[in-house]
CHARMM-style PDB file with segment names, atoms N, HN, CA, C and O in Angstrom:
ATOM      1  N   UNK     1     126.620 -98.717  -0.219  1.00  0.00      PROA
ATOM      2  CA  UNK     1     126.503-100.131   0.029  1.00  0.00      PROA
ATOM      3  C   UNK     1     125.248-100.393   0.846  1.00  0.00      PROA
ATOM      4  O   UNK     1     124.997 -99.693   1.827  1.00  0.00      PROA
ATOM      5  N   UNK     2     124.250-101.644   0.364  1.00  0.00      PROA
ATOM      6  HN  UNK     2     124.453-102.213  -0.433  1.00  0.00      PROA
ATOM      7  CA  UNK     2     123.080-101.856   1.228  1.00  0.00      PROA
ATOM      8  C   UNK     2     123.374-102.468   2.379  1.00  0.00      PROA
ATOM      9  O   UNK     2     124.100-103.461   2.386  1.00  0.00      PROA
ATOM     10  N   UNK     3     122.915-102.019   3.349  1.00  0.00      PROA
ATOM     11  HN  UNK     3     122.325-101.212   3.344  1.00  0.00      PROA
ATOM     12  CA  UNK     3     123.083-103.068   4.370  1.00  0.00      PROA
ATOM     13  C   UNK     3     121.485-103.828   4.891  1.00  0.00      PROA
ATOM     14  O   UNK     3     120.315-103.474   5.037  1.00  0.00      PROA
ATOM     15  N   UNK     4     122.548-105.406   5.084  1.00  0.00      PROA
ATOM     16  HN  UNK     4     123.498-105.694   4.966  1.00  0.00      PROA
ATOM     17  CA  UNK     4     121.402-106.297   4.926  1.00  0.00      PROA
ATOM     18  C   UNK     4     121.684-107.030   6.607  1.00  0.00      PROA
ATOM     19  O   UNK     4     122.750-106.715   7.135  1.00  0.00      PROA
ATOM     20  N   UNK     5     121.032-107.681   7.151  1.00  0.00      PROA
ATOM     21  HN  UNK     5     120.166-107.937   6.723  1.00  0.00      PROA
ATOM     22  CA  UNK     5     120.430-108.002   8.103  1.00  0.00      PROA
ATOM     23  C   UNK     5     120.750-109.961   8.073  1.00  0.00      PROA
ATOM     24  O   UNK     5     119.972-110.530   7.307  1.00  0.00      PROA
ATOM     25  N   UNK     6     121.368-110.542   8.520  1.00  0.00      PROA
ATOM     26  HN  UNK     6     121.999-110.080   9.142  1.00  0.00      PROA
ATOM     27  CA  UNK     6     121.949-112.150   8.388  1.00  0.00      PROA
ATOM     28  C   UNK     6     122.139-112.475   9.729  1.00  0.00      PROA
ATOM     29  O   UNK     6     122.626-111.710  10.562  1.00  0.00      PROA
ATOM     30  N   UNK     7     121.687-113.810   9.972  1.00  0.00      PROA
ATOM     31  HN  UNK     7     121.292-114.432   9.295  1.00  0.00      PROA
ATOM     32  CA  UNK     7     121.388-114.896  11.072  1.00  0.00      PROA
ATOM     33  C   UNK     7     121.959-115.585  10.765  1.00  0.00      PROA
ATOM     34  O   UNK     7     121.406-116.227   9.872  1.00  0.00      PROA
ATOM     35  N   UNK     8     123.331-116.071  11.094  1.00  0.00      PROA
ATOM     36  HN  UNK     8     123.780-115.550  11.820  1.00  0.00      PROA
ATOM     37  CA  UNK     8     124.191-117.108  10.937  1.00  0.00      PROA
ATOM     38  C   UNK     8     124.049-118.725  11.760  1.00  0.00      PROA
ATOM     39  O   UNK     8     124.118-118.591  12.981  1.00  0.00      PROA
ATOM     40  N   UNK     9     123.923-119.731  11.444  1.00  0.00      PROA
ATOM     41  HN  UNK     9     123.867-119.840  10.451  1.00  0.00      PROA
ATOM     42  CA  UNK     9     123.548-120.771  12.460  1.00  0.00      PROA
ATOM     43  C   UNK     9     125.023-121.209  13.137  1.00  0.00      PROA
ATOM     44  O   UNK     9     125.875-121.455  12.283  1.00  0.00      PROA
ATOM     45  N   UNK    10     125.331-121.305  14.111  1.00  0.00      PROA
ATOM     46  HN  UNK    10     124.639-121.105  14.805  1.00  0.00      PROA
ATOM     47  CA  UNK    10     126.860-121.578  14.142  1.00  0.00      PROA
ATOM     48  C   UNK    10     126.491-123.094  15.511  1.00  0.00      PROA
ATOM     49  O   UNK    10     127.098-123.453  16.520  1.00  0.00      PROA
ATOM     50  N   UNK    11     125.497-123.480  14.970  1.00  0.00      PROA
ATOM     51  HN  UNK    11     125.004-123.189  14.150  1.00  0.00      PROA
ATOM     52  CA  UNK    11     125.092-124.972  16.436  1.00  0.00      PROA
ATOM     53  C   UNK    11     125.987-126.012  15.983  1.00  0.00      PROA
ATOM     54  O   UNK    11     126.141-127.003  16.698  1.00  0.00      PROA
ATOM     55  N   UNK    12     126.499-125.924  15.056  1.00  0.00      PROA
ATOM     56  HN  UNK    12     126.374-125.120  14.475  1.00  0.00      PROA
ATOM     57  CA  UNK    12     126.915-127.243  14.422  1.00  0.00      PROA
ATOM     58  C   UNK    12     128.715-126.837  14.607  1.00  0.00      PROA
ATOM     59  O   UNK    12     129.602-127.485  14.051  1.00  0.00      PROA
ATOM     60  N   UNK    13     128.925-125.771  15.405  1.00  0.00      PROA
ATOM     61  HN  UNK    13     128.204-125.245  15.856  1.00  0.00      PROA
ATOM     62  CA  UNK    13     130.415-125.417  15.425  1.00  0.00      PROA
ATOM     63  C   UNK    13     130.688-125.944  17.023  1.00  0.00      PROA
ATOM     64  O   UNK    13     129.886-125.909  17.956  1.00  0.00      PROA
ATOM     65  N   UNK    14     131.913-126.378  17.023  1.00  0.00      PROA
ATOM     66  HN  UNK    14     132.564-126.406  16.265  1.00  0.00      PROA
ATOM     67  CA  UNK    14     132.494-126.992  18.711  1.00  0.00      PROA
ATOM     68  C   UNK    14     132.728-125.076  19.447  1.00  0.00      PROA
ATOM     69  O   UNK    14     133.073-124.054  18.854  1.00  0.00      PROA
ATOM     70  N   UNK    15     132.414-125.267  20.676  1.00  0.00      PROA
ATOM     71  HN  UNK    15     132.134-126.098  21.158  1.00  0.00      PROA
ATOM     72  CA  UNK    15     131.914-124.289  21.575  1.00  0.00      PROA
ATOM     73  C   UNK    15     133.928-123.392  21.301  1.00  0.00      PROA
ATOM     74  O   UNK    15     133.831-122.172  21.435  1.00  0.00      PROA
ATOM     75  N   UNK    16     134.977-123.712  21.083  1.00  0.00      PROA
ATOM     76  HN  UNK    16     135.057-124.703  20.974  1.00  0.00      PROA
ATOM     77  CA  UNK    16     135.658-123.068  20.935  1.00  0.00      PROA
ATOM     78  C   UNK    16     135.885-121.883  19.679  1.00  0.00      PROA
ATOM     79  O   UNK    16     136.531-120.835  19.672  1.00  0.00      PROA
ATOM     80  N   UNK    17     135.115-122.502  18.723  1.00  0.00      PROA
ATOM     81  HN  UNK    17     134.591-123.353  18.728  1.00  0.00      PROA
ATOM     82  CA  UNK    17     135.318-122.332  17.125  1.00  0.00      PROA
ATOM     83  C   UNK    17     134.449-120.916  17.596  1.00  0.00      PROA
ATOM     84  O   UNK    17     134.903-119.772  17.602  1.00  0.00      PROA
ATOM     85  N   UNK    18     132.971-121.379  18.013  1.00  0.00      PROA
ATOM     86  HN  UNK    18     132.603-122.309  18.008  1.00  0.00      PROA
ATOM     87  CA  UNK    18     131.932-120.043  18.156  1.00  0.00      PROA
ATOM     88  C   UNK    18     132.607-118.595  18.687  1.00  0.00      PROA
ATOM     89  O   UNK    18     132.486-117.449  18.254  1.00  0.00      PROA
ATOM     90  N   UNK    19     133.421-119.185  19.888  1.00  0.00      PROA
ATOM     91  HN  UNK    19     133.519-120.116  20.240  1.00  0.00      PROA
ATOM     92  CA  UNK    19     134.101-118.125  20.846  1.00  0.00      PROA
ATOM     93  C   UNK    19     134.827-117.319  19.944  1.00  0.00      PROA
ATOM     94  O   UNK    19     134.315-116.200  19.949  1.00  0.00      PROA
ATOM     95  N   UNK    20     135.950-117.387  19.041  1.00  0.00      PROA
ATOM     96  HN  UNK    20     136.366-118.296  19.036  1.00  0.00      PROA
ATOM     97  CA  UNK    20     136.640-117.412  17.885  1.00  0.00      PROA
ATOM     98  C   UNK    20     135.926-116.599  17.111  1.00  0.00      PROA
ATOM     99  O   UNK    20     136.286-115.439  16.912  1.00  0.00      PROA
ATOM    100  N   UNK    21     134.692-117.182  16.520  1.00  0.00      PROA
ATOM    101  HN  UNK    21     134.400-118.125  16.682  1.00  0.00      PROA
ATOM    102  CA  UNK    21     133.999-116.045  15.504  1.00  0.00      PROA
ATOM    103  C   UNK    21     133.573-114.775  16.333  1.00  0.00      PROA
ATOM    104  O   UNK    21     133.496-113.628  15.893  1.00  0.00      PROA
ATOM    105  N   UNK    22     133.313-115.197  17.613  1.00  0.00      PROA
ATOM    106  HN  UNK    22     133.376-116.129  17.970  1.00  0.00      PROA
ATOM    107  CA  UNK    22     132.232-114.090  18.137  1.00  0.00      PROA
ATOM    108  C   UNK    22     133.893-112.989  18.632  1.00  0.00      PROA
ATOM    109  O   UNK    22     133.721-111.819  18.291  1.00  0.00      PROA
ATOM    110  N   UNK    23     134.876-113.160  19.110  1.00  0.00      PROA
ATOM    111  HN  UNK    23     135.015-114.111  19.387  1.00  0.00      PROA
ATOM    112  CA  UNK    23     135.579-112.513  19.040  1.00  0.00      PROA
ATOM    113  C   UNK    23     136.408-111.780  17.780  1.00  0.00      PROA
ATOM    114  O   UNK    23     137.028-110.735  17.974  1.00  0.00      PROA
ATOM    115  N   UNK    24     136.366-112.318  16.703  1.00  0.00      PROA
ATOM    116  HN  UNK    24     135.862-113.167  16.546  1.00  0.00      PROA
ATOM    117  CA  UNK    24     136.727-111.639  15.175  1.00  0.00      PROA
ATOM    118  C   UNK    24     135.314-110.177  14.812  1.00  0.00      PROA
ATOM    119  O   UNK    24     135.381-109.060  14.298  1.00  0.00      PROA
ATOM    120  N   UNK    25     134.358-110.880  15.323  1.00  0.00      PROA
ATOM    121  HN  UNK    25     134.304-111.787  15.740  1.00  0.00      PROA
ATOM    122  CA  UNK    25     133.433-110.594  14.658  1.00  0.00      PROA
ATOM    123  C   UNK    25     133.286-109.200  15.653  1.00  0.00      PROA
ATOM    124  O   UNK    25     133.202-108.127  15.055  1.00  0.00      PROA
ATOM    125  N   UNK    26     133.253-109.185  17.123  1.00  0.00      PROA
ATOM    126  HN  UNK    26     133.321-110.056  17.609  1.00  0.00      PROA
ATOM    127  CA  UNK    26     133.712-108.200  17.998  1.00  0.00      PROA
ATOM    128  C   UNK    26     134.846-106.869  17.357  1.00  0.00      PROA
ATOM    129  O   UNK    26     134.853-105.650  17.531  1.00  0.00      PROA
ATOM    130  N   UNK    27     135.886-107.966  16.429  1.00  0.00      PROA
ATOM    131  HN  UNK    27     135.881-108.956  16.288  1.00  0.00      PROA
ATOM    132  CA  UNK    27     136.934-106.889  16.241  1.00  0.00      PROA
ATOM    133  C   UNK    27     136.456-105.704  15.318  1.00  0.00      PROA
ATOM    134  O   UNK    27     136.477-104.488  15.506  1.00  0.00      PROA
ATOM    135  N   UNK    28     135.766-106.914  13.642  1.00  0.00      PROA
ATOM    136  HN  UNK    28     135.749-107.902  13.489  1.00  0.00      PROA
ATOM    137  CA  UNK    28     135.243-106.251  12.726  1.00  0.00      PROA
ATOM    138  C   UNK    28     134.484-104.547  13.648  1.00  0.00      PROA
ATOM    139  O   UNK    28     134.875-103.380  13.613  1.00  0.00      PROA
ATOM    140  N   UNK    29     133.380-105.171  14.320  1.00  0.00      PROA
ATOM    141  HN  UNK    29     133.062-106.118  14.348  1.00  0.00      PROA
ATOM    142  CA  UNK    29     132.556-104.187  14.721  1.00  0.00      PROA
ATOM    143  C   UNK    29     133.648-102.780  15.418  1.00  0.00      PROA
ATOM    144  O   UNK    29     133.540-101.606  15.064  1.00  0.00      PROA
ATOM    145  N   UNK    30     134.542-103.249  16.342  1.00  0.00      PROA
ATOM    146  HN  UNK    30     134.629-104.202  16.629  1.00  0.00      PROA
ATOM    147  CA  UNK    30     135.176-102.163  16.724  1.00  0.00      PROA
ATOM    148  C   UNK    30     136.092-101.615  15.434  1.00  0.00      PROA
ATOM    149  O   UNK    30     136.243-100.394  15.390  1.00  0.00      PROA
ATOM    150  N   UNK    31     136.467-102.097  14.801  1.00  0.00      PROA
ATOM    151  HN  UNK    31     136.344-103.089  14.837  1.00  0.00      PROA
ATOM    152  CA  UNK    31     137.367-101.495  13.553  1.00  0.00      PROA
ATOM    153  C   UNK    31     136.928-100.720  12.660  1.00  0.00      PROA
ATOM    154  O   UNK    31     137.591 -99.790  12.200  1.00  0.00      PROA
ATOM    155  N   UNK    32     135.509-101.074  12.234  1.00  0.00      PROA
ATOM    156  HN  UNK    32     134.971-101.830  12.607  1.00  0.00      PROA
ATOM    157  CA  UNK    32     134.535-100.254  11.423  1.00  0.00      PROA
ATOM    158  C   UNK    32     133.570 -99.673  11.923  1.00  0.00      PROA
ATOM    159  O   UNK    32     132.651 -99.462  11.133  1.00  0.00      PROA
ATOM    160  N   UNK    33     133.362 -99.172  13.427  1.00  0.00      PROA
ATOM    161  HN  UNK    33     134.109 -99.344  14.070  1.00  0.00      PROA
ATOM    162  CA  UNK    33     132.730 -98.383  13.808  1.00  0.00      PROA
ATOM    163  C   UNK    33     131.288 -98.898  14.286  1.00  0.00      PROA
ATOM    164  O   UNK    33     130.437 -98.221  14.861  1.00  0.00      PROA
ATOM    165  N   UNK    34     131.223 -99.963  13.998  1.00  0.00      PROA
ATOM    166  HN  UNK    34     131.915-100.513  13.531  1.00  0.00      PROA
ATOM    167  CA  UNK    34     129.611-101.088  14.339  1.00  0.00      PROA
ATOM    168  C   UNK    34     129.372-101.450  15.921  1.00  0.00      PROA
ATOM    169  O   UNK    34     128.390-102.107  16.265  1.00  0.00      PROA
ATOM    170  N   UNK    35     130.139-101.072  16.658  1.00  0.00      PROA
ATOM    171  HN  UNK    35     130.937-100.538  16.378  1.00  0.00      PROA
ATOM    172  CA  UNK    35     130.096-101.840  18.131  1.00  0.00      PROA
ATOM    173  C   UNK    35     128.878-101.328  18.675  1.00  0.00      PROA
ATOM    174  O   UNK    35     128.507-100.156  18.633  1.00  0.00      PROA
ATOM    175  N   UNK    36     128.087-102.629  19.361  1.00  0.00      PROA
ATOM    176  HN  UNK    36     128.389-103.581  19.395  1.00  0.00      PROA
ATOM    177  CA  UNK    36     127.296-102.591  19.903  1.00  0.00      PROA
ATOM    178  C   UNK    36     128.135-102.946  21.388  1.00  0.00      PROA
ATOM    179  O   UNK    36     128.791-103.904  21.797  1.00  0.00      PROA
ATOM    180  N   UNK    37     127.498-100.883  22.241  1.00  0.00      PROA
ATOM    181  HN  UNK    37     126.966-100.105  21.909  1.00  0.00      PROA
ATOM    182  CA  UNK    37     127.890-101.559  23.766  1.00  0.00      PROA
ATOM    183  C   UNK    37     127.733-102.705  24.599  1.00  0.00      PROA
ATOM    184  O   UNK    37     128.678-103.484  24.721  1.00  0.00      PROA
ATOM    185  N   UNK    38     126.616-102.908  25.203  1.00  0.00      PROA
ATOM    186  HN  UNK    38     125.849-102.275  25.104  1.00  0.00      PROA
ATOM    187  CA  UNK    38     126.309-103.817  26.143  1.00  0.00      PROA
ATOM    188  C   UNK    38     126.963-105.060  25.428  1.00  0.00      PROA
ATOM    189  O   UNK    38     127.929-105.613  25.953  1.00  0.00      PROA
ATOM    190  N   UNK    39     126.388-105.547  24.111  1.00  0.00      PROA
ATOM    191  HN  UNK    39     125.602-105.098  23.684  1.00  0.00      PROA
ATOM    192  CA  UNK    39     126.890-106.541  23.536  1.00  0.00      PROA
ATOM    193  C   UNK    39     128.279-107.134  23.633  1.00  0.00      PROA
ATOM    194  O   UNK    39     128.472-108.334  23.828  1.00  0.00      PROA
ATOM    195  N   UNK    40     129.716-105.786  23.414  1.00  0.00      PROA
ATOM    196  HN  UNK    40     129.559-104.811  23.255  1.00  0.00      PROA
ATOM    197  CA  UNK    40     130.380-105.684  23.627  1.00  0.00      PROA
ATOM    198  C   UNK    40     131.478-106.684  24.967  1.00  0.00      PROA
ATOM    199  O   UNK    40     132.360-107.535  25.084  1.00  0.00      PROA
ATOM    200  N   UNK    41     130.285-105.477  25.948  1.00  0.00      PROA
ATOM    201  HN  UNK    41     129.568-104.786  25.852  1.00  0.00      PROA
ATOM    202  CA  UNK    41     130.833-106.409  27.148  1.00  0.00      PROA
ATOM    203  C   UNK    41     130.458-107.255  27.720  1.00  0.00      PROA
ATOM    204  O   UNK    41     130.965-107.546  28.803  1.00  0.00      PROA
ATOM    205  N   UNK    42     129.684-107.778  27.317  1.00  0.00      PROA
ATOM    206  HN  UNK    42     129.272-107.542  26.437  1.00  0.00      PROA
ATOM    207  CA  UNK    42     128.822-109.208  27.749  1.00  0.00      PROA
ATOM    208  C   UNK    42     130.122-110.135  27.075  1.00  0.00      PROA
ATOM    209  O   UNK    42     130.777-110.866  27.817  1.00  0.00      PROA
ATOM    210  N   UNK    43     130.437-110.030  25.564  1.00  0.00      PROA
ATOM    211  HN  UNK    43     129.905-109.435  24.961  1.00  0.00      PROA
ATOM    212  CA  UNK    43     131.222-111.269  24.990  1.00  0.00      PROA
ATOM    213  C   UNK    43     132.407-110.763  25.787  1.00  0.00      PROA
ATOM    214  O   UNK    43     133.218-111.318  25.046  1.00  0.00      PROA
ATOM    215  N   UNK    44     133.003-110.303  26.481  1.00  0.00      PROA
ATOM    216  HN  UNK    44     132.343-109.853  27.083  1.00  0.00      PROA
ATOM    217  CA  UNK    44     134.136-109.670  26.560  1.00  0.00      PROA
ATOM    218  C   UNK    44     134.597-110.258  28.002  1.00  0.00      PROA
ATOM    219  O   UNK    44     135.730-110.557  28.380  1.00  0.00      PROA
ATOM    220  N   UNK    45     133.126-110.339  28.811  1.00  0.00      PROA
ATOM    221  HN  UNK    45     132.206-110.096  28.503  1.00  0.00      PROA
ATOM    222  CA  UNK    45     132.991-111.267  29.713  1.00  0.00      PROA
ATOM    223  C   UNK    45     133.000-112.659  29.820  1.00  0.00      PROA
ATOM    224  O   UNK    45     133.453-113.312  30.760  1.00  0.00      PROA
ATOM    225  N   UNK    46     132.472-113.075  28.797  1.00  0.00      PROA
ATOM    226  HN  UNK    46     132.104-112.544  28.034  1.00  0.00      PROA
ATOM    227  CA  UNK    46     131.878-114.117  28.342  1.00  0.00      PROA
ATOM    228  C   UNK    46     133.761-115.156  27.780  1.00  0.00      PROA
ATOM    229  O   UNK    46     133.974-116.364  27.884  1.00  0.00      PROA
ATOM    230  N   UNK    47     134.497-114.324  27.371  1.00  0.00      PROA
ATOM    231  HN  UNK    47     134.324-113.343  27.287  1.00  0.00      PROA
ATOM    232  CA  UNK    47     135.892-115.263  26.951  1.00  0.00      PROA
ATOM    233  C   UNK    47     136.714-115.206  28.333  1.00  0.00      PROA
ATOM    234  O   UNK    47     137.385-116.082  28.879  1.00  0.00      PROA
ATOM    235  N   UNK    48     136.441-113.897  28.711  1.00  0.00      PROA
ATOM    236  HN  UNK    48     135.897-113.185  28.267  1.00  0.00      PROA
ATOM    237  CA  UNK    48     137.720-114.167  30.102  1.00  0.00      PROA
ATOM    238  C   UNK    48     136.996-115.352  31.221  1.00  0.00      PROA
ATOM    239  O   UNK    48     137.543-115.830  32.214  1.00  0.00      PROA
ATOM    240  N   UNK    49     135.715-115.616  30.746  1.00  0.00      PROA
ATOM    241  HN  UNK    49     135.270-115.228  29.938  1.00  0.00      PROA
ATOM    242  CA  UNK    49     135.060-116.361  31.936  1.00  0.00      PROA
ATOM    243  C   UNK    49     135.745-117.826  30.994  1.00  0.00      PROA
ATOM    244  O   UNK    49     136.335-118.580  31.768  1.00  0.00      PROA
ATOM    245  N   UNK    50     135.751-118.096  30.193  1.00  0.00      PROA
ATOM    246  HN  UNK    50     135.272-117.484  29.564  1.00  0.00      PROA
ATOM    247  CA  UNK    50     135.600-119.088  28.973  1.00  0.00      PROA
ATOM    248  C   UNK    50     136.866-119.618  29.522  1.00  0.00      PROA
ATOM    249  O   UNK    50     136.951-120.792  29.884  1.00  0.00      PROA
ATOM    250  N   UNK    51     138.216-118.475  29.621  1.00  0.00      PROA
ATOM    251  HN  UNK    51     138.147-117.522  29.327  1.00  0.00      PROA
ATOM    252  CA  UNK    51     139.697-118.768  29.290  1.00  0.00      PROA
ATOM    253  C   UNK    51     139.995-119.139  31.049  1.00  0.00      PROA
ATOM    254  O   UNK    51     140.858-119.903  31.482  1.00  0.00      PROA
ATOM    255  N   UNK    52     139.257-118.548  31.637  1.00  0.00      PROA
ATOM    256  HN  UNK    52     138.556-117.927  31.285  1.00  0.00      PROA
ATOM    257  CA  UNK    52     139.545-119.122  33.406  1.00  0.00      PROA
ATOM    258  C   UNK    52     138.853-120.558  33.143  1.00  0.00      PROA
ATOM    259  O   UNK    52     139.768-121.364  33.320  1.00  0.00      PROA
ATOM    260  N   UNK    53     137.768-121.215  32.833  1.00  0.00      PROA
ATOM    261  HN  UNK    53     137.025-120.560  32.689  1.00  0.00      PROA
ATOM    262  CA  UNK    53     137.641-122.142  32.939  1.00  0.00      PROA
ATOM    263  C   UNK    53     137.876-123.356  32.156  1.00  0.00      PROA
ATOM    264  O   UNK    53     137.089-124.296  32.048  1.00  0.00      PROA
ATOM    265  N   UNK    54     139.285-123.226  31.502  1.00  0.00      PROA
ATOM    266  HN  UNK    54     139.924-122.462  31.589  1.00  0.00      PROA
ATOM    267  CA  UNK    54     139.723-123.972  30.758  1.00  0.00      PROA
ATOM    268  C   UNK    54     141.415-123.669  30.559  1.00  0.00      PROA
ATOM    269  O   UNK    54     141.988-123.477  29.487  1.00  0.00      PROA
ATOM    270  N   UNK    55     141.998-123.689  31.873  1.00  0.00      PROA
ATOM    271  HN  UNK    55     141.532-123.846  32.744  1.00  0.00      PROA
ATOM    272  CA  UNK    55     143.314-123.208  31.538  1.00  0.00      PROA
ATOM    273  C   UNK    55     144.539-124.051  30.749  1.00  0.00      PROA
ATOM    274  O   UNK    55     144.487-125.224  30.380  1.00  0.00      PROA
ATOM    275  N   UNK    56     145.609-123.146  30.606  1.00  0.00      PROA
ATOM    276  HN  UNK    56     145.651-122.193  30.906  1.00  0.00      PROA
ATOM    277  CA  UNK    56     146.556-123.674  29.509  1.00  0.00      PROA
ATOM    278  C   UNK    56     147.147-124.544  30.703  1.00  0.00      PROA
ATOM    279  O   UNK    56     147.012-124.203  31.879  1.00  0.00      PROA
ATOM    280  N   UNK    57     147.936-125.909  30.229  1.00  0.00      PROA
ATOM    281  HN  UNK    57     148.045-126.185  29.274  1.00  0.00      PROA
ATOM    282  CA  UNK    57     148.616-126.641  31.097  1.00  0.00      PROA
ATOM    283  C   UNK    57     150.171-127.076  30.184  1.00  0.00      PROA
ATOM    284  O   UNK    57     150.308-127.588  29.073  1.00  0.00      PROA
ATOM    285  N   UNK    58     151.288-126.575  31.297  1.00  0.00      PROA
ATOM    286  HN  UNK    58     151.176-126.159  32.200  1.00  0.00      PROA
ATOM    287  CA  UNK    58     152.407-127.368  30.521  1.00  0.00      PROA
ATOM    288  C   UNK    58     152.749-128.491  31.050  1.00  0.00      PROA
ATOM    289  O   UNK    58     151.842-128.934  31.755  1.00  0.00      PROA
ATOM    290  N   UNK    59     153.872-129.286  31.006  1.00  0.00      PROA
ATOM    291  HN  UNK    59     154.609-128.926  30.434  1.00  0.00      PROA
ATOM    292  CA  UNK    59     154.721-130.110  31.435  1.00  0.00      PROA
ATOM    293  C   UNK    59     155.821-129.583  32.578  1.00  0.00      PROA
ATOM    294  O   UNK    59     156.124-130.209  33.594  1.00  0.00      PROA
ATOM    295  N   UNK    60     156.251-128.517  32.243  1.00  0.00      PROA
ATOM    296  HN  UNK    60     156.005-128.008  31.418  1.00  0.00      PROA
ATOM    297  CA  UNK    60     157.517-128.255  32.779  1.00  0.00      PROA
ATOM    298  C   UNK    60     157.719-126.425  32.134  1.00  0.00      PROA
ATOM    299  O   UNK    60     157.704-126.247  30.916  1.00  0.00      PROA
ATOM    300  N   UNK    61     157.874-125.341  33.001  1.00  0.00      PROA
ATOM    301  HN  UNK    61     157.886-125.486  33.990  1.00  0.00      PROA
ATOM    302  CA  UNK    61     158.403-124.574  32.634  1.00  0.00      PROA
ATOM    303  C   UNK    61     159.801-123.845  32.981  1.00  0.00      PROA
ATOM    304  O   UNK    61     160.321-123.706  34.088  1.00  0.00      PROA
ATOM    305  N   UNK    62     160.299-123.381  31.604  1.00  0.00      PROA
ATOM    306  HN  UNK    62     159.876-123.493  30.705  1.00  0.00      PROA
ATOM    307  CA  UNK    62     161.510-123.404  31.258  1.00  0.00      PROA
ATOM    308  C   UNK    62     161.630-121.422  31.712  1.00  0.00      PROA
ATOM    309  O   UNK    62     160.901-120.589  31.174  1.00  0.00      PROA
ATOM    310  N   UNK    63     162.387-121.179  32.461  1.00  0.00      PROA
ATOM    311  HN  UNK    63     162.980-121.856  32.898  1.00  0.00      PROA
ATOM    312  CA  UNK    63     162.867-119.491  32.545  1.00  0.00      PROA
ATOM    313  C   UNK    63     164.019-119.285  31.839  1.00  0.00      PROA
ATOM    314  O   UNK    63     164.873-120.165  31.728  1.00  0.00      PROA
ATOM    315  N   UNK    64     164.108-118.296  31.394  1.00  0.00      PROA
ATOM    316  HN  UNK    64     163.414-117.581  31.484  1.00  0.00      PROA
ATOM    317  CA  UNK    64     165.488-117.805  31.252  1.00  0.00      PROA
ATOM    318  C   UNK    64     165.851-116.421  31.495  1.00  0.00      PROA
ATOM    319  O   UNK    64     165.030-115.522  31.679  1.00  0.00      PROA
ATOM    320  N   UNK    65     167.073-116.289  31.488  1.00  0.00      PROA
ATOM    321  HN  UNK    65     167.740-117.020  31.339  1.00  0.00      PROA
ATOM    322  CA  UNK    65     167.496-115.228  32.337  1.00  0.00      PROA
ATOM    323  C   UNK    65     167.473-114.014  30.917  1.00  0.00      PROA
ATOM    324  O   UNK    65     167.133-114.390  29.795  1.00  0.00      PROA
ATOM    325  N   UNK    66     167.821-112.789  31.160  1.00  0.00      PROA
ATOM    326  HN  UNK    66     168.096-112.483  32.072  1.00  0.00      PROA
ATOM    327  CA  UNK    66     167.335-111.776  30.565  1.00  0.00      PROA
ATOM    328  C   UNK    66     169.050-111.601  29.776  1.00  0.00      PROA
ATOM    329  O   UNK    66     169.201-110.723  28.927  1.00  0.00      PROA
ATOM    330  N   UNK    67     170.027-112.360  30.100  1.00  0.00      PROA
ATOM    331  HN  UNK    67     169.904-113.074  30.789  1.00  0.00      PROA
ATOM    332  CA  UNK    67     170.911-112.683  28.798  1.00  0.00      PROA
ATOM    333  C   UNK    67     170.508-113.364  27.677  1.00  0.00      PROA
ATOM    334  O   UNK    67     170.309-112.957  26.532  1.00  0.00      PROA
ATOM    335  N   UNK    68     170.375-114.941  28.378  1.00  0.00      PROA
ATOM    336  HN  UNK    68     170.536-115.271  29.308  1.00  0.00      PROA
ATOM    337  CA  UNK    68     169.541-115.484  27.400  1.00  0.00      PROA
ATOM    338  C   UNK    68     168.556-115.004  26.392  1.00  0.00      PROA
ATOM    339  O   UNK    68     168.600-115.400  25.227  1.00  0.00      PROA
ATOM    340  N   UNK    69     167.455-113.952  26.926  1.00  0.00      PROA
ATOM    341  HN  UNK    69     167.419-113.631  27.872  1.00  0.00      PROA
ATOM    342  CA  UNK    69     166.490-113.729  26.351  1.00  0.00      PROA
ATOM    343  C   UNK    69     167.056-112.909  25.141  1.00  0.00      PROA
ATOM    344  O   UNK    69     166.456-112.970  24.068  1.00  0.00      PROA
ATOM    345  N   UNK    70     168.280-112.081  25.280  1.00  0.00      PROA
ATOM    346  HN  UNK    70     168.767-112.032  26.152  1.00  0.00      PROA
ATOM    347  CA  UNK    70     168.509-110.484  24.396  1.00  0.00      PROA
ATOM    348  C   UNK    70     170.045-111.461  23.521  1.00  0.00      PROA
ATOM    349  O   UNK    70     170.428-110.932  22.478  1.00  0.00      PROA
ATOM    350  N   UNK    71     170.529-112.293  23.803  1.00  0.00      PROA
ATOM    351  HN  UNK    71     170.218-112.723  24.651  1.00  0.00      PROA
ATOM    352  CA  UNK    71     171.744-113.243  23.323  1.00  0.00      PROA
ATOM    353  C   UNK    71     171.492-113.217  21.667  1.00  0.00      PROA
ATOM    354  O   UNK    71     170.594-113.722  20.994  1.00  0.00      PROA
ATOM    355  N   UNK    72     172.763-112.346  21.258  1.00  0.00      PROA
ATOM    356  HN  UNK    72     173.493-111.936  21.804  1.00  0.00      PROA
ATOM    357  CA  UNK    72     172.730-112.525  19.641  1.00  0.00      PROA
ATOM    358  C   UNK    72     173.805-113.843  19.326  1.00  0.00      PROA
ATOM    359  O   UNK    72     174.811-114.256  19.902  1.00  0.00      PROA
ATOM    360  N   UNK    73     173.173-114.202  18.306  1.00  0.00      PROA
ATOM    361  HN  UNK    73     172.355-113.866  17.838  1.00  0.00      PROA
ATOM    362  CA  UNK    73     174.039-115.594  17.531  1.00  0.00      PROA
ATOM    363  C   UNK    73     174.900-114.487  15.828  1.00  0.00      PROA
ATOM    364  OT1 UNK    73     175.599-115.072  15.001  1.00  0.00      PROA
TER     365      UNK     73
END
């Protein structure tokens, strides 16, 4: 198989969508043997910094006890 060399434009994607590719695209590379180090951990940095500054928010959280959790119907 040739391998070819591609510049993807991704400006026109909302800053979550990019994060998204660049982490798939992270996986590809570790799955098939392509990982570029430094690269690596720069994006790797780059989402946990992403996911602290944009945290999940609920309404109300719900516990349950570890019956509940294992409770067959």
């Amino acid at each position: 198989m040739e391998s070819r060399q591609t510049t993807l434009d991704l400006s026109g994607m909302p800053p979550h969508v990019r994060d998204e590719l660049l982490d798939f695209y992270e996986f590809l590379c570790q799955k098939y043997g392509k990982e570029q180090k430094g690269k690596s951990i720069e994006l790797k940095g780059k989402a946990f910094s992403n996911f602290l500054a944009n945290p999940v928010s609920v309404d109300q959280v719900t516990r349950f006890s570890r019956e509940a959790l294992h409770e067959r119907k």
